[in-house]
C-alpha positions as CSV (number, residue, x, y, z in Angstrom):
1,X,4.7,-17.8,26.7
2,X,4.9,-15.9,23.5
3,X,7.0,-12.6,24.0
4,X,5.1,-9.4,23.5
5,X,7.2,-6.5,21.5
6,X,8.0,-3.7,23.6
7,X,6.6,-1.1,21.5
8,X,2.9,-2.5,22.7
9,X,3.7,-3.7,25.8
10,X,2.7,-0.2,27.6
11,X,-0.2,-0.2,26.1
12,X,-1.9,-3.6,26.5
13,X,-3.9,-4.3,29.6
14,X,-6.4,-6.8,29.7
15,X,-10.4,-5.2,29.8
16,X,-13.6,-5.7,28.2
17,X,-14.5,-4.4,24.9
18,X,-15.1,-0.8,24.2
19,X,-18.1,0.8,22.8
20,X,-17.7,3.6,19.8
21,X,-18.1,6.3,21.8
22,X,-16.2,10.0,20.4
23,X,-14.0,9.7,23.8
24,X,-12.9,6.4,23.2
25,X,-12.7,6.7,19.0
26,X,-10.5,9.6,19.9
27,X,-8.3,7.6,22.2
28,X,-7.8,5.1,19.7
29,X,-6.6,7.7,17.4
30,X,-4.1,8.5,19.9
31,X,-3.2,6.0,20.8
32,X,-2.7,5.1,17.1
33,X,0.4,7.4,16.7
34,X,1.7,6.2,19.9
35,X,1.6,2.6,18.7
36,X,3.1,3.9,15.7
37,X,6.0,5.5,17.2
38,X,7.0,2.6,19.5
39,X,6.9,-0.3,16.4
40,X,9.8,2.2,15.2
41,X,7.3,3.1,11.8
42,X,10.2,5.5,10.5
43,X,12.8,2.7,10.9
44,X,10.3,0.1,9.3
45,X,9.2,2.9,6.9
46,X,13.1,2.8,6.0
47,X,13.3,-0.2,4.2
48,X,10.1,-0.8,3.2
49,X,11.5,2.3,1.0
50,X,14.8,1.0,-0.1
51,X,13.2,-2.4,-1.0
52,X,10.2,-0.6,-2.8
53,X,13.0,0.9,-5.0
54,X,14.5,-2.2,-6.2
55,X,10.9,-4.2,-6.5
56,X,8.6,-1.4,-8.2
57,X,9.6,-1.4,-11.8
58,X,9.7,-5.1,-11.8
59,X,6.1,-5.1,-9.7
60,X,4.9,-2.9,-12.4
61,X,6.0,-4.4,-15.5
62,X,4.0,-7.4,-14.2
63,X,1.0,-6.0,-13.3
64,X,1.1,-3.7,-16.9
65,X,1.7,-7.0,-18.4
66,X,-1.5,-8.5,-16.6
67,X,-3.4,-5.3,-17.9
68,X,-1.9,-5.5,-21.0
69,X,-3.5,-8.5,-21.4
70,X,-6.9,-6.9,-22.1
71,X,-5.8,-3.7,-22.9
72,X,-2.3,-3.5,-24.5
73,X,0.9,-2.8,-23.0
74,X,1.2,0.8,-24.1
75,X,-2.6,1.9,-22.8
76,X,-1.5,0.2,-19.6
77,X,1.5,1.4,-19.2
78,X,0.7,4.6,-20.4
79,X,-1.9,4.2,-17.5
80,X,0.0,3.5,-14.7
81,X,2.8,6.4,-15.6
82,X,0.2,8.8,-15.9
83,X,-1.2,7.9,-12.3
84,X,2.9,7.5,-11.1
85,X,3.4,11.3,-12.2
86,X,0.3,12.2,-10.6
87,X,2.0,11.0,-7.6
88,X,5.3,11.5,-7.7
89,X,5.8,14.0,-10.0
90,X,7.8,14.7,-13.7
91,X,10.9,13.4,-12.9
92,X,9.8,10.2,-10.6
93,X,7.6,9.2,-13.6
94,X,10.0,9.3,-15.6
95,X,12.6,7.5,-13.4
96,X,10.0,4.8,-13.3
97,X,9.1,4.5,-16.8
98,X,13.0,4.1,-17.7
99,X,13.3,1.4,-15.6
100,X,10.2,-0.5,-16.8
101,X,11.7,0.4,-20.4
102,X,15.0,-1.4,-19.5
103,X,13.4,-4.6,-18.4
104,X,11.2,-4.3,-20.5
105,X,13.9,-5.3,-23.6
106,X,13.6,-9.3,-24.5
107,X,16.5,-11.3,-23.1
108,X,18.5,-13.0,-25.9
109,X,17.9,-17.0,-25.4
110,X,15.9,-18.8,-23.4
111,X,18.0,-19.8,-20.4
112,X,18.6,-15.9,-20.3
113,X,15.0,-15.6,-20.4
114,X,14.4,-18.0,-18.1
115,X,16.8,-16.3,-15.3
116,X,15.6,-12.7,-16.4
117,X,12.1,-14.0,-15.4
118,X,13.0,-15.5,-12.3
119,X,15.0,-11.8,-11.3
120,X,11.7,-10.2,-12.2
121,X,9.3,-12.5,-9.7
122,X,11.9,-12.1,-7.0
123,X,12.1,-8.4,-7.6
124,X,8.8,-7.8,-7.2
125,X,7.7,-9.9,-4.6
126,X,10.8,-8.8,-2.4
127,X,8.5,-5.5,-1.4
128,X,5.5,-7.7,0.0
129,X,7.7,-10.0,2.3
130,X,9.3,-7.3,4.1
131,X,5.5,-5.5,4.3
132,X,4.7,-8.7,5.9
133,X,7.5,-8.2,8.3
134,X,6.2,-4.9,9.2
135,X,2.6,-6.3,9.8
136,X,3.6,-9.5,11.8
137,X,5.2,-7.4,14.1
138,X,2.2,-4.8,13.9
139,X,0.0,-7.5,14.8
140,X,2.8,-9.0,17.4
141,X,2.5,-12.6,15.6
142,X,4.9,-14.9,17.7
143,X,8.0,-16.3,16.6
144,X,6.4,-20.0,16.6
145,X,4.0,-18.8,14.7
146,X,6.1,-17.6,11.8
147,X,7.0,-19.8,8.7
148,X,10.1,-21.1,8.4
149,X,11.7,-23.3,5.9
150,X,12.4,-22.8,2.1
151,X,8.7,-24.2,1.0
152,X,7.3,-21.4,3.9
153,X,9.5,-19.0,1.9
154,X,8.0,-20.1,-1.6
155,X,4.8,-19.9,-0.4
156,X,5.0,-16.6,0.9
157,X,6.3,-15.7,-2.7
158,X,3.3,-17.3,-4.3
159,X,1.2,-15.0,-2.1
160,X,3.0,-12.3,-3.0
161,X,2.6,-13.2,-6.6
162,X,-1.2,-13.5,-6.0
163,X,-1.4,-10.2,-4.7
164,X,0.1,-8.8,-7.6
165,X,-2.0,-10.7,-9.8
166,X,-5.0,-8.7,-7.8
167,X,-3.4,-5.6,-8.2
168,X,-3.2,-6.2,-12.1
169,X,-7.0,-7.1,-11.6
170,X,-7.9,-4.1,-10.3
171,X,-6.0,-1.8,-12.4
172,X,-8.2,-4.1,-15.2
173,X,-11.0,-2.7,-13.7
174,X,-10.1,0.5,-12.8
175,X,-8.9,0.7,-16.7
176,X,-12.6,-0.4,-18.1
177,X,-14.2,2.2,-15.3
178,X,-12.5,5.4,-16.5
179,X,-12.9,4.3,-20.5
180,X,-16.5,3.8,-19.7
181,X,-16.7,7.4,-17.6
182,X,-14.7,9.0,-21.1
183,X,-17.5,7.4,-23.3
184,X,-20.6,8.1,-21.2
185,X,-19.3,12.0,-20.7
186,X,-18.7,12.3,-24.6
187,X,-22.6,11.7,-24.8
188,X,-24.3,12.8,-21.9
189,X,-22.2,15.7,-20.8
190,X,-22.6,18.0,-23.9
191,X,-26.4,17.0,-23.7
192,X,-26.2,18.5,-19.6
193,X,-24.3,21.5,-20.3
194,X,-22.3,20.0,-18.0
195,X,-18.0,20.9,-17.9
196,X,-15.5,17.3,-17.0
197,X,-15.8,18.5,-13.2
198,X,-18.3,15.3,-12.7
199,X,-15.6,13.0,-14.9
200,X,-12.9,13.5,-12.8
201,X,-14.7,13.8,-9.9
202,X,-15.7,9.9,-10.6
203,X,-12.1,8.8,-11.5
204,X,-11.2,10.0,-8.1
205,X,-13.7,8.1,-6.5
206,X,-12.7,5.0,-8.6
207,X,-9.0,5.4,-7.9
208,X,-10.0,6.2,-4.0
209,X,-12.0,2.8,-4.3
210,X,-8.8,1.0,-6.1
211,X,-6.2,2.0,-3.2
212,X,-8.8,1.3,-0.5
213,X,-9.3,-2.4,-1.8
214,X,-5.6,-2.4,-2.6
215,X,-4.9,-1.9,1.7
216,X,-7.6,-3.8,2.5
217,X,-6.2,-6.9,0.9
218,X,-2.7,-6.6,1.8
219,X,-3.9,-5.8,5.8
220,X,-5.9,-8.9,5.1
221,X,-3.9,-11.5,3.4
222,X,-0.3,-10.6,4.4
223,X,0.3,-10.6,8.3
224,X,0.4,-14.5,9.6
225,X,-2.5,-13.5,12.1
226,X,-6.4,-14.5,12.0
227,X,-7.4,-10.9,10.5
228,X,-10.8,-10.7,9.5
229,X,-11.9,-8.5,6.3
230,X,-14.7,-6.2,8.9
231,X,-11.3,-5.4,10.7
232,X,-9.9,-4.0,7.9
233,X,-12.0,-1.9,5.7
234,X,-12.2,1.2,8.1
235,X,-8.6,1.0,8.2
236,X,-8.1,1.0,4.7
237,X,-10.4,3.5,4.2
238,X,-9.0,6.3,6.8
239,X,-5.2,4.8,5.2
240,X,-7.0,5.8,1.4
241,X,-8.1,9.2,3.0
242,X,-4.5,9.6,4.9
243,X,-2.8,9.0,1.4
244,X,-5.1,11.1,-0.9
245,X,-4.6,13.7,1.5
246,X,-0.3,13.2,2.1
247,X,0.1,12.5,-1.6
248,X,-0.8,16.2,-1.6
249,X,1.3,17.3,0.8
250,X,4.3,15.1,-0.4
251,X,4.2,16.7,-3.6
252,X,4.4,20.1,-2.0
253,X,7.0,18.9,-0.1
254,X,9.1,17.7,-3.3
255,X,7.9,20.2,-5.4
256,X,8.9,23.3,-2.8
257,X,11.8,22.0,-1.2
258,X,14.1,20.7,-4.4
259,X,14.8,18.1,-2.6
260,X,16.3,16.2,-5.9
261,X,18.6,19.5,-7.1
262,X,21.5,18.3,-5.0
263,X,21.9,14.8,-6.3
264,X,22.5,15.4,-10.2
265,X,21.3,12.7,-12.0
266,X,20.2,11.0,-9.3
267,X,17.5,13.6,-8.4
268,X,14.9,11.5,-9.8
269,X,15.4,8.2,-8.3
270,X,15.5,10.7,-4.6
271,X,12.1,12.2,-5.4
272,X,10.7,8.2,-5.7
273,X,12.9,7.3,-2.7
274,X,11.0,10.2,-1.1
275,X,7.7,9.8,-1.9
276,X,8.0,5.5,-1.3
277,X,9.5,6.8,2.5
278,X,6.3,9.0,3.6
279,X,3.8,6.8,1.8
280,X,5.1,3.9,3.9
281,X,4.4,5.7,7.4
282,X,1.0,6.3,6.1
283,X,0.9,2.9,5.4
284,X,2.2,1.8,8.5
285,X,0.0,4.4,10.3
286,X,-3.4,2.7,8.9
287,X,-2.2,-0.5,9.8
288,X,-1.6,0.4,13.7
289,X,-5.1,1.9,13.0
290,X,-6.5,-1.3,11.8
291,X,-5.0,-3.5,14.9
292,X,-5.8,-1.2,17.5
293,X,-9.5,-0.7,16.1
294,X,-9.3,-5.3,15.9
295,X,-8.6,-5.1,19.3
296,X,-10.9,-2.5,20.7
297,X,-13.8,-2.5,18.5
298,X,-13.8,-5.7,16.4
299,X,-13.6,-9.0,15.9
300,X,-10.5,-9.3,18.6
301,X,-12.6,-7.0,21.1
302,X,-12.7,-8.0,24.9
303,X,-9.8,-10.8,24.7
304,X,-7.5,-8.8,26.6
305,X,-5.3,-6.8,23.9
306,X,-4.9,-3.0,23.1
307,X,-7.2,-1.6,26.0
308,X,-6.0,2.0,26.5
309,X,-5.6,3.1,30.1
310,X,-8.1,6.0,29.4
311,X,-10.7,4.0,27.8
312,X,-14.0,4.0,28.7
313,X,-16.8,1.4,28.3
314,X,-19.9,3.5,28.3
């Protein structure tokens, strides 16, 4: 019999499914944090941040190059540092952008080449298998079920690869979204007597929709458990609304506290350490979210797992 971790064990008790009622939503988001806190989030959150460090300015130099592609490399990477300092800050961007600068330089011959690529796939598929780590044990896959082997391991770096391939997809789109909002507003906004309030109130939706297909398809495609995409779009959508709402309060945080003063020249690489940390437990937070609401309210409803001991049926 397949263990279950410990962190769920006090909260599993076999039961019918449960019905959307406002007791039993609220239960479940209760019961949310408390799943949270027993998987150990701020451990897992832990190095999902110390990997993120070393994997997201090779991540990004691939999807700018996938962007680049239809756009060029300097409107995408112009892009993506513009949204990076939106997030982070000044000095993270910055930290970021010299990174994707330095690996950015050609390697001198082509076995050089050849190894600097390799480094860079590694890099920045490193981040996805340990957030399919988190997720497996998340969705308490069992051991037996868990690939093994070095082909298990390549394939689980071809999916990463793929979802970074969908990630440069979607910053395509996201890219061909806002230049179409900047064109229509040159037009039609002077004509409304209209101010750029309804622009950027569209490029916020579009990002919103990015990031929430962005979760969706990584608490989709990455645990090793039968997930199904009606599962996961309300948890990607309350993890989107968690994140739009702690990127804000992150910022504060980094902004008010000077949290990067006391490491010199450090400071910068801190404020993305930072940032990566409390973005992970919101990450981590929508994805207890997402299996609980499986469990209770989808398509794993009624087979026995996450029933809370307050739930009601009616």
């Amino acid at each position: 019999m397949d263990r279950v971790p410990a962190g769920h064990a006090a909260q599993i008790t076999p039961g019918p499914a449960l019905r959307r009622t406002p007791k039993n939503l609220a239960i479940l988001l209760r019961d949310t944090v408390s799943a949270w806190i027993d998987d150990y989030a701020p451990s897992m959150g832990a190095a999902l941040a110390y990997y993120t460090v070393f994997s997201v300015a090779p991540l990004l130099l691939i999807v700018i190059s996938i962007a680049g592609m239809a756009f060029g490399a300097e409107a995408a990477r112009g892009a993506v540092v513009e949204q990076i300092g939106g997030l982070v800050g000044v000095e993270g961007a910055k930290a970021i952008e010299s990174m994707l600068v330095s690996l950015s330089e050609p390697a001198k011959g082509s076995l050089t080449a050849v190894l600097s690529f390799i480094t860079l796939l590694v890099g920045a598929t490193t981040v996805f298998a340990e957030l399919q780590s988190a997720l497996d044990r998340i969705w308490q896959v069992p051991e037996r079920k868990k690939p093994s082997g070095i082909w298990e391991l390549l394939r689980g770096r071809v999916l990463s690869f793929g979802m970074i391939l969908g990630i440069g997809f979607l910053l395509i789109v996201s890219l061909v979204a806002s230049a179409a909002i900047a064109a229509i507003g040159r037009y039609w906004m002077p004509m409304m007597g209209e101010d750029e309030v309804i622009g950027h109130l569209l490029d916020m939706a579009i990002s919103f929709g990015m990031v929430t297909v962005v979760f969706a398809m990584i608490y989709k495609i990455m645990p090793h458990a039968a997930v199904r995409w009606p599962d996961v779009w309300l948890g990607a959508i309350v993890t989107s609304v968690l994140f739009t709402i702690g990127k804000l309060l992150i910022g504060l945080y980094i902004g008010k506290t000077g949290v990067a003063t006391g490491y010199g020249a450090a400071g910068s690489l801190v404020v993305v350490l930072v940032w990566v940390y409390y973005s992970a437990q919101i990450f981590l937070l929508g994805a207890e979210f997402t299996w609980l609401y499986a469990n209770r309210f989808g398509s794993l409803r009624g087979r026995g797992g996450a029933r809370p001991s307050g739930g009601s049926d009616r």
